[in-house]
GUVOKOL-509535 format. One record per residue: residue in three letters; x, y, z of N, C-alpha, C, O in turn. Coordinates in nm, 2 decimals. Atoms other than C-alpha are relative to their C-alpha. Example, Ala and Ser with C-alpha at 12.3 -4.5 7.8 and 13.67 -1.06 7.14 Angstrom:
{r ALA, {0.09, -0.12, 0.00}, {1.23, -0.45, 0.78}, {0.09, 0.12, 0.00}, {0.19, 0.12, 0.07}};
{r SER, {-0.09, -0.11, 0.00}, {1.37, -0.11, 0.71}, {-0.08, 0.11, 0.08}, {-0.03, 0.22, 0.09}};
//
This chain:
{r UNK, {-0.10, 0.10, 0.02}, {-0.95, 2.27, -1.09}, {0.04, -0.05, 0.14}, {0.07, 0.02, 0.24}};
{r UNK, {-0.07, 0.02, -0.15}, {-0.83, 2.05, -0.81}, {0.09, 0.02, 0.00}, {0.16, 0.05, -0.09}};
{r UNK, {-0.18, -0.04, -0.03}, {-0.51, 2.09, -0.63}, {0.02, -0.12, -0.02}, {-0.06, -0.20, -0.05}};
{r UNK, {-0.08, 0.10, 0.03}, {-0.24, 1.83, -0.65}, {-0.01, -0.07, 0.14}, {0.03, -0.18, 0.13}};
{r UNK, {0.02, 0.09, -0.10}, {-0.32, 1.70, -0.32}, {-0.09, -0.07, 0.01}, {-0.08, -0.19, 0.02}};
{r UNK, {0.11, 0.05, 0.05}, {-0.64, 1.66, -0.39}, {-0.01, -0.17, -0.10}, {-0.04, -0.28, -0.08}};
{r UNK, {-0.05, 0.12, 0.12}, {-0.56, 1.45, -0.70}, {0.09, -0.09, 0.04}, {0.07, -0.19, -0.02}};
{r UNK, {-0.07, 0.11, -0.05}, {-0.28, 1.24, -0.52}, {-0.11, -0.05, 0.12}, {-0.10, -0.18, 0.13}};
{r UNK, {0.07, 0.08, -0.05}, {-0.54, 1.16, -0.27}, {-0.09, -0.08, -0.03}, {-0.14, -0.16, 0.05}};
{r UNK, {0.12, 0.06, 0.06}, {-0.78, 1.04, -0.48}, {0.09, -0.09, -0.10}, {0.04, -0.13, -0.20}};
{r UNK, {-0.07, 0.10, 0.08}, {-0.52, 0.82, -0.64}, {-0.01, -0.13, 0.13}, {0.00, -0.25, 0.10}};
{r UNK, {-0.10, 0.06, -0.10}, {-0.45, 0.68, -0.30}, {-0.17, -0.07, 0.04}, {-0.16, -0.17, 0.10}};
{r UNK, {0.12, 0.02, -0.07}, {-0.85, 0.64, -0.22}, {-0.04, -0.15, -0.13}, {-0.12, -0.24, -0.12}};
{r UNK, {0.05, 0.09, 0.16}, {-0.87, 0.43, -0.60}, {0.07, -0.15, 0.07}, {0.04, -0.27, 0.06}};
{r UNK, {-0.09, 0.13, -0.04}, {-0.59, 0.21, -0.43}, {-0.06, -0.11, 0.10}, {-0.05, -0.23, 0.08}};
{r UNK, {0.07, 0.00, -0.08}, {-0.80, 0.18, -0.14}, {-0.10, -0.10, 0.00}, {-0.12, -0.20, 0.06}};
{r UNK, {0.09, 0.08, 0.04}, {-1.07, 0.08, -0.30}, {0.03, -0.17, -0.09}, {-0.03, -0.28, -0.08}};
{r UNK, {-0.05, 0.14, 0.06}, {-0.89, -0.20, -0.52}, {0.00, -0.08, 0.11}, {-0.07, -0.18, 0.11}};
{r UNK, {-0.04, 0.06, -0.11}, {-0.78, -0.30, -0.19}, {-0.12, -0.08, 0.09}, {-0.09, -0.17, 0.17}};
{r UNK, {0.14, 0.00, -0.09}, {-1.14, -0.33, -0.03}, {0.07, 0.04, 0.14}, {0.05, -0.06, 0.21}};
{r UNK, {-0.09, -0.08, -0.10}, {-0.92, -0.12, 0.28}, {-0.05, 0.07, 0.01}, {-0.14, 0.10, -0.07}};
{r UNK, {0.06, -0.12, -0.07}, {-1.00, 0.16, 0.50}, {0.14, 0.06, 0.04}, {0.24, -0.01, 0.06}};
{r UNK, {-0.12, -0.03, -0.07}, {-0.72, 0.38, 0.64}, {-0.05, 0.14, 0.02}, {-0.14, 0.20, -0.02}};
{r UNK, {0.02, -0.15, -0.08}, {-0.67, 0.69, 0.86}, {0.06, 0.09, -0.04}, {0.17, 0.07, -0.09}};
{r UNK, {-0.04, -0.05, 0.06}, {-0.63, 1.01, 0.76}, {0.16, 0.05, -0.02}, {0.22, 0.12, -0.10}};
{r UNK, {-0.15, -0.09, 0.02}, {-0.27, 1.09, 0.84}, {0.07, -0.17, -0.06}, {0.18, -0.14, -0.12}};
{r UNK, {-0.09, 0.09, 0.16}, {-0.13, 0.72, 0.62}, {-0.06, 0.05, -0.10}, {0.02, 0.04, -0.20}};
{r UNK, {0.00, -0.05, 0.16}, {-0.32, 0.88, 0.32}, {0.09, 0.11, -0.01}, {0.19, 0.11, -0.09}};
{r UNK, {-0.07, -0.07, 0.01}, {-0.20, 1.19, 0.41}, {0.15, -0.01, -0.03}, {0.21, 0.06, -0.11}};
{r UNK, {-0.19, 0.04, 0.00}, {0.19, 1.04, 0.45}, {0.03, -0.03, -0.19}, {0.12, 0.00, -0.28}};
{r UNK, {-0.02, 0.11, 0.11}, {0.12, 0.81, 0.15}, {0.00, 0.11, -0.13}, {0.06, 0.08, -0.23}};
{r UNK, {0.01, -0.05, 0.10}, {0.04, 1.12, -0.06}, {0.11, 0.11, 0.01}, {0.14, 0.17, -0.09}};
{r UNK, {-0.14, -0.08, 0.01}, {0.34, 1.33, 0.05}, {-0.02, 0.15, 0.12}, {0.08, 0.21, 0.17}};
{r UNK, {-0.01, -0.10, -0.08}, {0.20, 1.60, 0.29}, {-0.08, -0.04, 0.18}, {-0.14, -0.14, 0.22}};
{r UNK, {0.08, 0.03, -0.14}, {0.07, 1.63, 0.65}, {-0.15, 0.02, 0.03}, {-0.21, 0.12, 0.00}};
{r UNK, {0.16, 0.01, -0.03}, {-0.28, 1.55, 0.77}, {-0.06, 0.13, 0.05}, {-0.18, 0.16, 0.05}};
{r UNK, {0.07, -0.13, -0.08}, {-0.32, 1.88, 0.93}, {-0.02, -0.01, 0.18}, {-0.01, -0.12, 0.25}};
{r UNK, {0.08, 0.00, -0.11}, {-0.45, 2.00, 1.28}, {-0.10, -0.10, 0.00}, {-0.18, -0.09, -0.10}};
{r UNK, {0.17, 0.04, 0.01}, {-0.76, 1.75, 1.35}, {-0.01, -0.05, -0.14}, {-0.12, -0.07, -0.18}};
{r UNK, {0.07, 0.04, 0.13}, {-0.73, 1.65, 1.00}, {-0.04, 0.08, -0.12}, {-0.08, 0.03, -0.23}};
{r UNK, {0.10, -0.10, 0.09}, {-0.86, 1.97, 0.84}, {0.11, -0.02, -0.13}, {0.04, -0.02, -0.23}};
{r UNK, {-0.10, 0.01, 0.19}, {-0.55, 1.93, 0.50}, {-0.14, -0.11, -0.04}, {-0.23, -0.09, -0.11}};
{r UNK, {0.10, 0.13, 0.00}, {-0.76, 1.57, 0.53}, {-0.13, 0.05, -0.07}, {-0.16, 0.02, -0.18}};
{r UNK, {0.16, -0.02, 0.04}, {-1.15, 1.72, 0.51}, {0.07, 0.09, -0.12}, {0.06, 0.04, -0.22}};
{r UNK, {0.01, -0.11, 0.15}, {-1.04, 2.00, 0.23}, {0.01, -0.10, -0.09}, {-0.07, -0.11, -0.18}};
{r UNK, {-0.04, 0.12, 0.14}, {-0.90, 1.72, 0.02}, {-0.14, -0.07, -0.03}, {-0.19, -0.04, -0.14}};
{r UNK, {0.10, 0.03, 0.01}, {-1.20, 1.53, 0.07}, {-0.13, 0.05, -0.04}, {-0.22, -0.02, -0.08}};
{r UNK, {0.09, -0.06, 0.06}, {-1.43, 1.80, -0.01}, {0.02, 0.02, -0.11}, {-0.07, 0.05, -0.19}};
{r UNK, {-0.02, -0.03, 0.18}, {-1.25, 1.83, -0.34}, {-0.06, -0.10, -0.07}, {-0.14, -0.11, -0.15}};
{r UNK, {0.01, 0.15, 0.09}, {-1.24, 1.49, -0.42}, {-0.22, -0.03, 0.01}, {-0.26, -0.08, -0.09}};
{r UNK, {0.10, 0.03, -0.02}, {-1.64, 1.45, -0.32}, {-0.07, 0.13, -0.15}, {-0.18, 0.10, -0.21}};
{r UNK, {0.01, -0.06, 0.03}, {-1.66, 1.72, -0.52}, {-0.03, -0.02, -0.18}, {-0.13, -0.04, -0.25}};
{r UNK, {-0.06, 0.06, 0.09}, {-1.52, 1.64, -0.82}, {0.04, -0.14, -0.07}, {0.04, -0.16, -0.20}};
{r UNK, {0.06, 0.16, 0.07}, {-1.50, 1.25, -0.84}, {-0.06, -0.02, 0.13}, {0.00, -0.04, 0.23}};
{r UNK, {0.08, 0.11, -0.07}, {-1.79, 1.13, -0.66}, {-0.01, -0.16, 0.00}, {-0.04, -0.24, 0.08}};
{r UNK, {-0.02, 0.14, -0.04}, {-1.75, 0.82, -0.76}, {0.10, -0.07, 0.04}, {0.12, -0.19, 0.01}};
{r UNK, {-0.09, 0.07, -0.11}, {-1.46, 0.77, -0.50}, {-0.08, -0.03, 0.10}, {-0.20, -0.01, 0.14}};
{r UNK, {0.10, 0.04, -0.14}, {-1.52, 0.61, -0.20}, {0.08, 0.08, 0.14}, {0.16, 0.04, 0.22}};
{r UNK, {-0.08, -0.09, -0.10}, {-1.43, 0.92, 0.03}, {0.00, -0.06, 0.13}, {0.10, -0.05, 0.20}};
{r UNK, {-0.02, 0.07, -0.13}, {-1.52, 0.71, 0.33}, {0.07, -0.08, 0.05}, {0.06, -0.11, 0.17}};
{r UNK, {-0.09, 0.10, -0.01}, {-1.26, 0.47, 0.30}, {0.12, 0.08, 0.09}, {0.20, 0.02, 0.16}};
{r UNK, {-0.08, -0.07, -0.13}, {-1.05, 0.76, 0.50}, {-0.04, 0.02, 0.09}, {-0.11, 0.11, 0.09}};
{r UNK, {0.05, -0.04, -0.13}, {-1.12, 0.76, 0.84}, {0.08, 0.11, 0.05}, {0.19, 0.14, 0.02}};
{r UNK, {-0.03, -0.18, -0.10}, {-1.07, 1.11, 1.06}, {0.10, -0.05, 0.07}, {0.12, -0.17, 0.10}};
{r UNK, {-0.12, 0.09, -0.05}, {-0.76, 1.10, 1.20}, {-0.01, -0.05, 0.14}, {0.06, -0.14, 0.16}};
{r UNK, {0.00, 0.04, -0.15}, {-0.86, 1.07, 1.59}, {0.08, -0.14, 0.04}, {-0.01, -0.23, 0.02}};
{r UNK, {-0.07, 0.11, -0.05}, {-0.62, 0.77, 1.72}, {-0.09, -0.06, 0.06}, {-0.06, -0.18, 0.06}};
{r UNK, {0.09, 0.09, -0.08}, {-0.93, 0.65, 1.91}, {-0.07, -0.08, -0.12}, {-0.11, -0.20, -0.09}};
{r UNK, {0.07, 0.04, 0.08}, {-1.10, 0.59, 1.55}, {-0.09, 0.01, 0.04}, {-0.16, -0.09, 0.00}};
{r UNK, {0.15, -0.10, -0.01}, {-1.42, 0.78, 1.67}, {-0.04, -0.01, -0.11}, {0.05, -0.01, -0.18}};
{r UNK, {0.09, -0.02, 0.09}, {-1.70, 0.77, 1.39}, {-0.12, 0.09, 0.07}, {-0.14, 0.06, 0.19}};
{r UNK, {0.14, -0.07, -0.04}, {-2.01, 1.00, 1.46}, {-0.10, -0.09, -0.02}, {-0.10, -0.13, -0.13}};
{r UNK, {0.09, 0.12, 0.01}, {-2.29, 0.75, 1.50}, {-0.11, 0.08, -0.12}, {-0.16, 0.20, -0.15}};
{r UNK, {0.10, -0.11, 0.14}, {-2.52, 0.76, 1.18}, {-0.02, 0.07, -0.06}, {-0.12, 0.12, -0.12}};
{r UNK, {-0.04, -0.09, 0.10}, {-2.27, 0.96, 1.00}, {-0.03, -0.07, -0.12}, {-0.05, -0.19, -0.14}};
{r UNK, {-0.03, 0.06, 0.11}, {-2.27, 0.95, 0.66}, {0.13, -0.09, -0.09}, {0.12, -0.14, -0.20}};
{r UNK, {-0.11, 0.12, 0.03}, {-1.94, 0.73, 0.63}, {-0.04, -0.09, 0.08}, {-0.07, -0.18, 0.01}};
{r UNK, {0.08, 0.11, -0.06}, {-2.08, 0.50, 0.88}, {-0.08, -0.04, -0.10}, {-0.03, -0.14, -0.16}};
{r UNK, {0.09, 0.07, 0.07}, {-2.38, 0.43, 0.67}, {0.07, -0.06, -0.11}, {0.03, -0.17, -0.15}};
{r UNK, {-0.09, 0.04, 0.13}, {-2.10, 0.40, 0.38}, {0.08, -0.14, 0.00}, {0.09, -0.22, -0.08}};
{r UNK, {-0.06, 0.10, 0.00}, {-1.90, 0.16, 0.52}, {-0.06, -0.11, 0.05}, {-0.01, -0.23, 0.04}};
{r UNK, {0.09, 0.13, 0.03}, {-2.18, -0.05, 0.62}, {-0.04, -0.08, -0.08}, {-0.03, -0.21, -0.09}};
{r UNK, {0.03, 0.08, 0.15}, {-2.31, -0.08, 0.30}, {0.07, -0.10, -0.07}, {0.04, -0.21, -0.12}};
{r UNK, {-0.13, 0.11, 0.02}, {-1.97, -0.20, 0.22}, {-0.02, -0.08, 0.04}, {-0.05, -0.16, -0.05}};
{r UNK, {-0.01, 0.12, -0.06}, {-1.98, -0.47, 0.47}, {0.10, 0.00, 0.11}, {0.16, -0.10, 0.16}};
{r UNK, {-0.09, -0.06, -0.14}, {-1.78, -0.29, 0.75}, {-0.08, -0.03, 0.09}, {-0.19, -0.02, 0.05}};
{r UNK, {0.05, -0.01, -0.10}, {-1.91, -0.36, 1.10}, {0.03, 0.11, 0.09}, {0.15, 0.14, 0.11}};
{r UNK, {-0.01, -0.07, -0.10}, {-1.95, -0.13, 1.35}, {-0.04, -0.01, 0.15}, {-0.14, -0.08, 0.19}};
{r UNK, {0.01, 0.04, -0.14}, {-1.95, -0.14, 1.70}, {-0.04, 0.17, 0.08}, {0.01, 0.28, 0.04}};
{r UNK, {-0.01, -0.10, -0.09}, {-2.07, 0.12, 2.00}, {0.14, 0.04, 0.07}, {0.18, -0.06, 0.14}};
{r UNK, {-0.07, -0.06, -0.07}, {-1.78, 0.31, 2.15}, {-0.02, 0.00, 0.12}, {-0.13, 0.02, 0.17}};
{r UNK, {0.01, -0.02, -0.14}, {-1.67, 0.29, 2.50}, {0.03, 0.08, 0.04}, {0.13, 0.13, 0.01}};
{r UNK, {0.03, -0.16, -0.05}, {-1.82, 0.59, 2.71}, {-0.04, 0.05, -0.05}, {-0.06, 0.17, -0.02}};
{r UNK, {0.08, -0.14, 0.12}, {-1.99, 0.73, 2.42}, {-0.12, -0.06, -0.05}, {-0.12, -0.17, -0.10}};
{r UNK, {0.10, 0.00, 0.09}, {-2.31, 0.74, 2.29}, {-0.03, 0.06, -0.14}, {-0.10, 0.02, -0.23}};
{r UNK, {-0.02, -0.01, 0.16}, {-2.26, 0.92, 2.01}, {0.05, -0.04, -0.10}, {0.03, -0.01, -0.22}};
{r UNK, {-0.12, 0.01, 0.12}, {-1.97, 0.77, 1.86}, {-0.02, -0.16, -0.03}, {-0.06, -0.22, 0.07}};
{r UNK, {-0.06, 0.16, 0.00}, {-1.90, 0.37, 1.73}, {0.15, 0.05, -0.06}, {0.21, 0.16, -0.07}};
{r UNK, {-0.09, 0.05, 0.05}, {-1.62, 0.24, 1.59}, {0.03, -0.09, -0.11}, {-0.03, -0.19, -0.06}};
{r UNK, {-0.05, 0.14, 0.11}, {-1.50, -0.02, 1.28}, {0.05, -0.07, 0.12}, {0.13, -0.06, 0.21}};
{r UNK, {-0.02, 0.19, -0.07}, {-1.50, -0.37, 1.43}, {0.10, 0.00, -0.05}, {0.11, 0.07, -0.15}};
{r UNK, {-0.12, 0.05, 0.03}, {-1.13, -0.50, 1.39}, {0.03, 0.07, -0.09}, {0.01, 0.02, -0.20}};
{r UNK, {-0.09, -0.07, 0.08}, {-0.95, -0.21, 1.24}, {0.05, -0.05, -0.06}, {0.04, -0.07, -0.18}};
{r UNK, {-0.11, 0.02, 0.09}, {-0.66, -0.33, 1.21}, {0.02, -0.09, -0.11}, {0.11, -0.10, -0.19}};
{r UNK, {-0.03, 0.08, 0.16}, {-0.75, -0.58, 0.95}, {-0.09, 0.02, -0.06}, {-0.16, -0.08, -0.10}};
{r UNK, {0.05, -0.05, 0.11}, {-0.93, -0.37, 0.74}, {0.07, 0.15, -0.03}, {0.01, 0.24, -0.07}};
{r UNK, {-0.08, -0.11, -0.02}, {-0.65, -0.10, 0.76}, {0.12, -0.06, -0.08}, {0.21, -0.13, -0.03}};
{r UNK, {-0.07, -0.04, 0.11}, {-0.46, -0.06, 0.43}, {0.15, 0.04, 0.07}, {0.18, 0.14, 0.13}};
{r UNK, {-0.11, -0.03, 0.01}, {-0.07, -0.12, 0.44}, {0.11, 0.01, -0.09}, {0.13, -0.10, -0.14}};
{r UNK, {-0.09, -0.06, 0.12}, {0.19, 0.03, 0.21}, {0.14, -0.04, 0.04}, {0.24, 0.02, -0.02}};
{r UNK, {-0.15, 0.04, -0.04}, {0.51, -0.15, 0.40}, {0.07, -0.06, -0.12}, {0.07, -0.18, -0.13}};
{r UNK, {-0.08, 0.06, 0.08}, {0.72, -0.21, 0.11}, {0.06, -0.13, 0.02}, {0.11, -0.14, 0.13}};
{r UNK, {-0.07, 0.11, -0.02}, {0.87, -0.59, 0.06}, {0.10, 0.03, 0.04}, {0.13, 0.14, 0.01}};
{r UNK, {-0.12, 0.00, 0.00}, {1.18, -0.61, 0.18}, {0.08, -0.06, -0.12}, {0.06, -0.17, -0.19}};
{r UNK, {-0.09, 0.04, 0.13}, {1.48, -0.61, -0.09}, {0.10, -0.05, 0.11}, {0.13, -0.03, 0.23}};
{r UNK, {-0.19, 0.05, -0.07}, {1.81, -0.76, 0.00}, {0.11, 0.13, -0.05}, {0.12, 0.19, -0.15}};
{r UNK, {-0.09, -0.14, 0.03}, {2.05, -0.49, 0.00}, {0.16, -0.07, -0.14}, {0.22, -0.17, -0.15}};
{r UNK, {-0.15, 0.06, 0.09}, {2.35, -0.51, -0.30}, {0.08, -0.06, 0.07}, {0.09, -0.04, 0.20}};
{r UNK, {-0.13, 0.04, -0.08}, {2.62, -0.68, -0.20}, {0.00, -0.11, 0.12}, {0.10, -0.16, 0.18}};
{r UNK, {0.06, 0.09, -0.06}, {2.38, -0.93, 0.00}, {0.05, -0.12, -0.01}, {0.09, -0.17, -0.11}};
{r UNK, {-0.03, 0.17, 0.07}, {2.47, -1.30, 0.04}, {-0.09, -0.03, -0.09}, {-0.06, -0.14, -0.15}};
{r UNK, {0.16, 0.04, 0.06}, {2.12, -1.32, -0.15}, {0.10, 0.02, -0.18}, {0.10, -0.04, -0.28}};
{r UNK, {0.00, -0.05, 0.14}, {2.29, -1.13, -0.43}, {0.17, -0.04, -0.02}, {0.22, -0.01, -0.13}};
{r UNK, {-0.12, 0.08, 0.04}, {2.66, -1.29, -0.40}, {-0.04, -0.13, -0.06}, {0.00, -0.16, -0.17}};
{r UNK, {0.02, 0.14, 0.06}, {2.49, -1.65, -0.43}, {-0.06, -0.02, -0.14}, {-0.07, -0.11, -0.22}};
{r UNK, {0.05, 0.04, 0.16}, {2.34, -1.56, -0.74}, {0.13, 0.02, -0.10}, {0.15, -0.05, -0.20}};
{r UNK, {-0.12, -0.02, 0.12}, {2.68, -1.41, -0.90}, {0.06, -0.11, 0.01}, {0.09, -0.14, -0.11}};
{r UNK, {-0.05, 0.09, 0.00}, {2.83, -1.73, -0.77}, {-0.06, -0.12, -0.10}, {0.01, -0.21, -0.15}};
{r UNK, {0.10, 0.10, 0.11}, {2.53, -1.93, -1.01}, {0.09, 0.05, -0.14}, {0.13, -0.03, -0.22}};
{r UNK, {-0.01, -0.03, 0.16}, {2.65, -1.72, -1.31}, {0.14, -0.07, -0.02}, {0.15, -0.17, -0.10}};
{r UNK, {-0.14, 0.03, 0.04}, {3.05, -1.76, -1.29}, {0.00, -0.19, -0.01}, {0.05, -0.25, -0.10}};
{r UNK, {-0.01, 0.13, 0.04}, {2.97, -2.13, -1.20}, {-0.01, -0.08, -0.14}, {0.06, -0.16, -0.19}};
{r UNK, {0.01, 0.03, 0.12}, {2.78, -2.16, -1.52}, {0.07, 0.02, -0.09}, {0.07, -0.06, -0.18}};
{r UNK, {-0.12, 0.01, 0.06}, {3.06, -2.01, -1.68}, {0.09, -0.03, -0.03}, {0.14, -0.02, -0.15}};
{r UNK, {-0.13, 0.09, -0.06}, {3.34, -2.20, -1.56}, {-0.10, -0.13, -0.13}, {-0.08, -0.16, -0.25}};
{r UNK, {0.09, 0.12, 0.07}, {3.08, -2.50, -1.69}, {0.03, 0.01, -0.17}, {0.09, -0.07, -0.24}};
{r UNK, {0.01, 0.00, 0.10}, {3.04, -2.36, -1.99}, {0.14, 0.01, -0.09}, {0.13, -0.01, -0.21}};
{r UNK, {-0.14, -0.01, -0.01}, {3.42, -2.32, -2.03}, {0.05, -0.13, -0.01}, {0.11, -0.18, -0.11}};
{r UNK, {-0.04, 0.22, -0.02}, {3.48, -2.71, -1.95}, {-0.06, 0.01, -0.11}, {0.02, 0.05, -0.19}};
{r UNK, {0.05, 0.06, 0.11}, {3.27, -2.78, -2.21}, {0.05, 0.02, -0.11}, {0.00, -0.05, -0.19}};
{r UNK, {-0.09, -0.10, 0.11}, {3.46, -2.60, -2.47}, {0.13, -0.06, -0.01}, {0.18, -0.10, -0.11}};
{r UNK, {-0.12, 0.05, 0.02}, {3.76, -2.73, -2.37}, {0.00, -0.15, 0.02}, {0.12, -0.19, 0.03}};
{r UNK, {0.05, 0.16, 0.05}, {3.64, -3.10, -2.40}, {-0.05, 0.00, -0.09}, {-0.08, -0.12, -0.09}};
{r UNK, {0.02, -0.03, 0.15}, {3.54, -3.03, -2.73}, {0.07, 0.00, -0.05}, {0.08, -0.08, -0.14}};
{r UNK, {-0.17, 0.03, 0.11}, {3.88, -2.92, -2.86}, {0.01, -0.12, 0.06}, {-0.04, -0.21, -0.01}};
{r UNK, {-0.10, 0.12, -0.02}, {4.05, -3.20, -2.68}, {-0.06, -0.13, -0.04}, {0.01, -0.23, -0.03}};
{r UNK, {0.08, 0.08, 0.06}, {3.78, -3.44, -2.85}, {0.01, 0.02, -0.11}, {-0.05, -0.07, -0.17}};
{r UNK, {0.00, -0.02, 0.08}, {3.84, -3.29, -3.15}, {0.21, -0.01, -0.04}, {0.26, -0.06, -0.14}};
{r UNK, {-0.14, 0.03, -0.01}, {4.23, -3.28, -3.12}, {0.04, -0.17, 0.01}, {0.14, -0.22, -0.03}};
{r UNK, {-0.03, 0.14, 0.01}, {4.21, -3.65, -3.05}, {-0.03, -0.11, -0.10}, {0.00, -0.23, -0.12}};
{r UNK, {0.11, 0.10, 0.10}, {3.99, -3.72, -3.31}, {0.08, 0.00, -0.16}, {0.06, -0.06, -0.26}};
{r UNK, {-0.08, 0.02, 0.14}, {4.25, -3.62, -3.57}, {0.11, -0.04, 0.01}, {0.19, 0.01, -0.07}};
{r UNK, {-0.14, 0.03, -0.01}, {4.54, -3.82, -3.41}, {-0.05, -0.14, -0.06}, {0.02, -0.23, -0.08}};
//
């Protein structure tokens, strides 16, 4: 049986994928409610589950948490996210490692819209629409009687 981590991550990887998005392991981790771990290791268990269990996620769409966004050159998420249509680039100073071409806009964000808080001008101007139309609809009513009061003089 998977764990519940497991299973909220693989909710978060489905999203992922709707998204055509990539993200690092500690926003899935946030996004699903616990911490990435040391190095990521909460991260790889989860992902051994989920690879495990639904393969047909796309486990690679989490990158390792490293802030540098290190890949192991000719890893198997490398080859994954090529396939995709990810580019990759060589890392500076490294021969072993690349990187995703232009992270940041293939990097999945969960920033909620902003609402207008109660009590907003946003949300006075609308109470002011309703009472208006009230008031209106009020006039009208009382130009009715007085059109009908006049109509029987």
């Amino acid at each position: 049986m998977a764990s519940s981590r497991a299973q909220l991550v693989a909710e978060i990887l489905w999203e992922l994928k709707r998204a055509d998005k990539v993200a690092n392991f500690r926003l899935v981790a946030e996004r699903a409610g616990f911490s990435a771990g040391a190095n990521g290791r909460a991260m790889e268990t989860c992902l051994k589950t989920i690879r495990r269990d639904w393969p047909h996620l796309q486990w690679w769409r989490a990158i390792p948490i490293r802030d540098d966004g290190l890949l192991e050159k000719d890893s198997e998420q490398v080859v994954k996210l090529q396939e995709c249509g990810y580019a990759v680039e060589d890392a500076e100073g490294s021969q072993e490692h690349v990187v995703v071409s232009e992270i940041e806009a293939h990097t999945m964000s969960w920033e909620a819209p902003v609402e207008a808080p109660v009590g907003s001008p946003i949300d006075e101007s609308l109470d002011d629409d309703d009472d208006e139309s009230e008031e209106n609809a009020d006039n009208d009513d009382s130009r009715a009687e007085k059109q009908e009061v006049e109509g029987e003089e």
